[in-house]
C-alpha positions in Angstrom: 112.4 105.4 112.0 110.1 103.3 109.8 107.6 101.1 111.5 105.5 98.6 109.9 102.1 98.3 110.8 98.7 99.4 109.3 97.6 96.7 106.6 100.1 94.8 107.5 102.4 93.2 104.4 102.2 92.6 101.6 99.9 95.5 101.4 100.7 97.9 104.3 102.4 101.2 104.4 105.6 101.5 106.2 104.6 104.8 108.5 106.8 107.7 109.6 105.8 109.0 112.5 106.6 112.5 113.4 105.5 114.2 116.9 102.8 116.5 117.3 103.4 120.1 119.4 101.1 120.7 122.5 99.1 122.8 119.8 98.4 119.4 117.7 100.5 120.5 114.6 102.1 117.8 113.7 106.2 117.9 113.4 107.4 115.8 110.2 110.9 115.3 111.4 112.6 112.4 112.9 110.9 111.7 116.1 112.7 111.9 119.4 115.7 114.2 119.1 116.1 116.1 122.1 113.2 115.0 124.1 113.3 113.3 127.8 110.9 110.3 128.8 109.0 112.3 131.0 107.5 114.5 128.2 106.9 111.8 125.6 104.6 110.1 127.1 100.8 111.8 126.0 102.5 113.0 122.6 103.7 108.5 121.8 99.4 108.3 122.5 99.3 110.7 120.1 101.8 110.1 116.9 100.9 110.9 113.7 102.2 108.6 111.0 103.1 110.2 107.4 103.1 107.1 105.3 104.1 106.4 101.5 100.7 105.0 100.5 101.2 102.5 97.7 103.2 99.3 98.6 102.1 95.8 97.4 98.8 95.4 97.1 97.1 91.7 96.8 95.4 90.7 93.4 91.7 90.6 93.4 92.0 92.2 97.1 88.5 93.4 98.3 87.1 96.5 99.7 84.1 98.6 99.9 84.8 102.0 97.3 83.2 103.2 94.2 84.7 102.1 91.0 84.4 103.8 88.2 83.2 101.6 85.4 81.4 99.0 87.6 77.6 98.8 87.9 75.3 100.9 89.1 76.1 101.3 93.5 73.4 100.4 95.6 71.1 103.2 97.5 72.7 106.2 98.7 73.1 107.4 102.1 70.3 109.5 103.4 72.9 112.2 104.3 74.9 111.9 101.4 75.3 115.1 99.2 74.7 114.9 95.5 78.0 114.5 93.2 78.6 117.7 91.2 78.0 117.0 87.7 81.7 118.6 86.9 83.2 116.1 88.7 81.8 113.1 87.5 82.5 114.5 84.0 86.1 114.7 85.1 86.4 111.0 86.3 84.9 110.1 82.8 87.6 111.7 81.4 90.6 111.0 83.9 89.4 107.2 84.3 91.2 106.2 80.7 94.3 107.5 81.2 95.0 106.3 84.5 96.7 102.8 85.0 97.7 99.8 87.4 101.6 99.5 87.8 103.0 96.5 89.2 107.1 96.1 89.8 108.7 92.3 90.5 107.3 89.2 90.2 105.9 86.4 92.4 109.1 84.4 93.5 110.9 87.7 94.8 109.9 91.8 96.1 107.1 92.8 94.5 104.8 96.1 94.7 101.9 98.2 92.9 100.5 101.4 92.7 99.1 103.8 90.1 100.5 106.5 87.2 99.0 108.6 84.5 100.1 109.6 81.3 101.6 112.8 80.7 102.1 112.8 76.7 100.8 111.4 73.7 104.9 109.8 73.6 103.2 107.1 76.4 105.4 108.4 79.2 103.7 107.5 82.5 104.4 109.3 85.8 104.1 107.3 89.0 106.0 106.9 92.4 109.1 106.2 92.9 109.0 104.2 96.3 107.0 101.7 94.2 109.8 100.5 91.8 112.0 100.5 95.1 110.1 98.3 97.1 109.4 95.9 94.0 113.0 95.2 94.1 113.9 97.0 90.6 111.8 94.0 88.9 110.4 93.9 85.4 107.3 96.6 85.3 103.9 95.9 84.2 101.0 97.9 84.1 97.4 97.2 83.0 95.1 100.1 81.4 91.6 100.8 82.7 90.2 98.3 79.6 92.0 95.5 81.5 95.2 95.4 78.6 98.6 94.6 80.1 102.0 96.3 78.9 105.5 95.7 79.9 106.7 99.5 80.5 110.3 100.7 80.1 111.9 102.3 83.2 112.8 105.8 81.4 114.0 107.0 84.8 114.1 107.7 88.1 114.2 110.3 91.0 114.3 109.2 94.6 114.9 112.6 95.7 111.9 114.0 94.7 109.8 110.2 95.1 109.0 110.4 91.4 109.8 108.1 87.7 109.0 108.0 84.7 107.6 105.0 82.8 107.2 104.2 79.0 104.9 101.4 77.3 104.3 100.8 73.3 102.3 103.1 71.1 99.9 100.3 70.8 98.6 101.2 74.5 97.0 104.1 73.5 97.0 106.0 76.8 95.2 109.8 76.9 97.2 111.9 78.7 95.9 113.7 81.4 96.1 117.6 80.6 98.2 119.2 83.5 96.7 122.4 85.9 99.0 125.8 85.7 101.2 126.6 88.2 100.1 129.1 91.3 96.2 127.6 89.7 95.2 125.2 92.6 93.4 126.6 95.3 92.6 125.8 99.1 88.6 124.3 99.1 88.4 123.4 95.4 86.7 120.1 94.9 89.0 117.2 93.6 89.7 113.3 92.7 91.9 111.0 93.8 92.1 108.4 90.9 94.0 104.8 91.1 94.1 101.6 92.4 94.0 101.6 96.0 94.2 97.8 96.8 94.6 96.6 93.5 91.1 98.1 92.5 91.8 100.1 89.2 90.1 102.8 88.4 88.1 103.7 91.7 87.7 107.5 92.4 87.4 109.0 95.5 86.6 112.8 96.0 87.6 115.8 98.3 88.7 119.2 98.5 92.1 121.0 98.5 92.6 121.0 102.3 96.0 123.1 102.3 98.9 124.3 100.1 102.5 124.4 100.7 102.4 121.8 103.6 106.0 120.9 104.6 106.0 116.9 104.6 109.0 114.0 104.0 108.7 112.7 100.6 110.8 110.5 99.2 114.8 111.4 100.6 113.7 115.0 101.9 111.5 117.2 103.2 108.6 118.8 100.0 105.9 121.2 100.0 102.5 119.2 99.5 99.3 119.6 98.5 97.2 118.4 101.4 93.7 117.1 100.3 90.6 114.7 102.2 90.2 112.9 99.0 90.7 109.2 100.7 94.2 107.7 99.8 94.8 104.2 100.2 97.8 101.8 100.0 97.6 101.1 95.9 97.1 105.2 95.2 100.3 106.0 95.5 101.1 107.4 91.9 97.9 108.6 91.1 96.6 111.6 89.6 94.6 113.9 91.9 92.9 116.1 89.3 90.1 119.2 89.9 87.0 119.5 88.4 88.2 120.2 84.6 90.1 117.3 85.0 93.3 118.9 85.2 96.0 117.4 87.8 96.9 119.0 90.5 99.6 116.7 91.6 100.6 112.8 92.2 99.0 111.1 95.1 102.1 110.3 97.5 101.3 109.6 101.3 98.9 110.2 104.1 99.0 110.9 107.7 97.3 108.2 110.1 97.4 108.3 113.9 98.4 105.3 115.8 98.8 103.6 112.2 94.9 102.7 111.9 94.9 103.6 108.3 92.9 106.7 106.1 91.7 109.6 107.9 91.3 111.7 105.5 94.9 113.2 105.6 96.6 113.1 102.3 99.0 114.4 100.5 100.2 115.1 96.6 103.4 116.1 95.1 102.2 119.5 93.5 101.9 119.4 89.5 104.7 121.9 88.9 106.9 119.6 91.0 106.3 116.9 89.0 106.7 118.4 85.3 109.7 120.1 86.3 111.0 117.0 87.6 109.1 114.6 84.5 110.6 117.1 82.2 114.0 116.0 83.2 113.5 113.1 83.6 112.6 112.1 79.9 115.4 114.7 78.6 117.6 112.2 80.3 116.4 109.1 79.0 114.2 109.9 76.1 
């Protein structure tokens, strides 16, 4: 059962919360099938939420994160480790190709969250739950150079939490080149790249935590890619991309515990997923 909490609206999650075994591994079903009073009570201290990550997010919303393209930050931890020079290449390169996407307008539903593009057509992959909770309203979304397009919806799958988006020529997008199948491995460095909060074009990085992890996405149960990258409400639709700049798969949802937000929990739809399922997608609606 959804619960609303976190950020609170309009730009909170709506969490998931599965139960976790005595052994902590968490259990991403519906909570509470077969289970008497008496033995829920330390595991409901203990719930683990899986949340869809990128619902409506307030413009000019603030928060402390590094964004790529903004001045120079202010003076590094003592105990923070150097950036590898790969990956700051690779946020140079993934930055332009990323964009803002906003569903619905003021006086109804509205949401945002992130997408890349996949082709030099100016197809854009994003979320699905994001033109769902904007209400099926007109879609906008705004480049990392500040330009706003109206996109076409070209299509959608709920099933898999995935659509497919289209703007003019004129846009300009790069797309983002796409990593091989069976390529991705566990402890590779990566980036989460979007708009978490309505702040384009901030990059957050990680590793590749786990493969294969069994999660609810969209109307069913997917393997995931599970990474540390931080994932925030406004993500959701985002590229996380290795250290060619190669993506890996499409920022989706993260686990919290007791709904407090980020910790460092998230998870991607993997990149063969999501060309398998682009693929069809624009065969469908050109």
């Amino acid at each position: 059962m959804a619960v609303q909490t976190g950020l609170g609206e309009p730009r909170g999650p709506w969490f998931v919360s599965p139960e976790l075994d005595p052994d902590g591994r968490g259990r991403w079903d519906v909570p509470g099938s077969d289970q008497g009073p008496g033995r829920r009570g330390w595991r409901g201290r203990m719930l683990t939420a899986l949340a869809v990550v990128a619902l409506s997010t307030v413009s000019g919303a603030a928060a402390g994160s590094w964004v790529a393209g903004r001045d120079a930050p202010g003076p590094a931890a003592a105990s923070a480790a150097p950036v590898p020079a790969e990956l700051v290449t690779a946020a140079e390169k993934t930055v332009p190709g990323v964009v803002s996407v906003m569903v619905g307008s003021g006086s109804g539903a509205s949401a945002s969250g992130s997408g890349f593009a996949i082709d030099h057509e100016q197809h854009i992959v994003t979320n699905d739950h994001i033109l769902a909770k904007g209400g099926a309203g007109p879609v906008t979304v705004e480049t990392s150079d500040g330009r706003r397009f109206t996109a076409e919806v070209v299509g959608r799958e709920p099933g898999s939490d995935l659509a497919v988006l289209k703007v003019p020529a004129s846009a300009g997008l790069s797309p983002l080149p796409l990593a091989k199948p069976n390529t991705t491995r566990v402890g590779e460095p990566v980036l989460a790249v979007g708009s978490p909060l309505g702040l384009s074009g901030t990059v957050t990085a990680g590793i590749v935590s786990a493969l294969n992890r069994q999660v609810r996405i969209g109307n069913g149960r997917h393997t995931a890619v599970q990474t540390d990258a931080s994932i925030n409400p406004g993500n959701s639709g985002g590229p996380l991309v290795n250290a060619r700049g190669e993506v890996v798969g499409v920022n989706t949802a993260i686990a919290t515990i007791d709904g407090t937000g980020s910790i460092g929990i998230g998870f991607a739809i993997p990149i063969d997923q999501v060309q398998q399922t682009a693929d069809t997608i624009i065969g469908r609606g050109g």
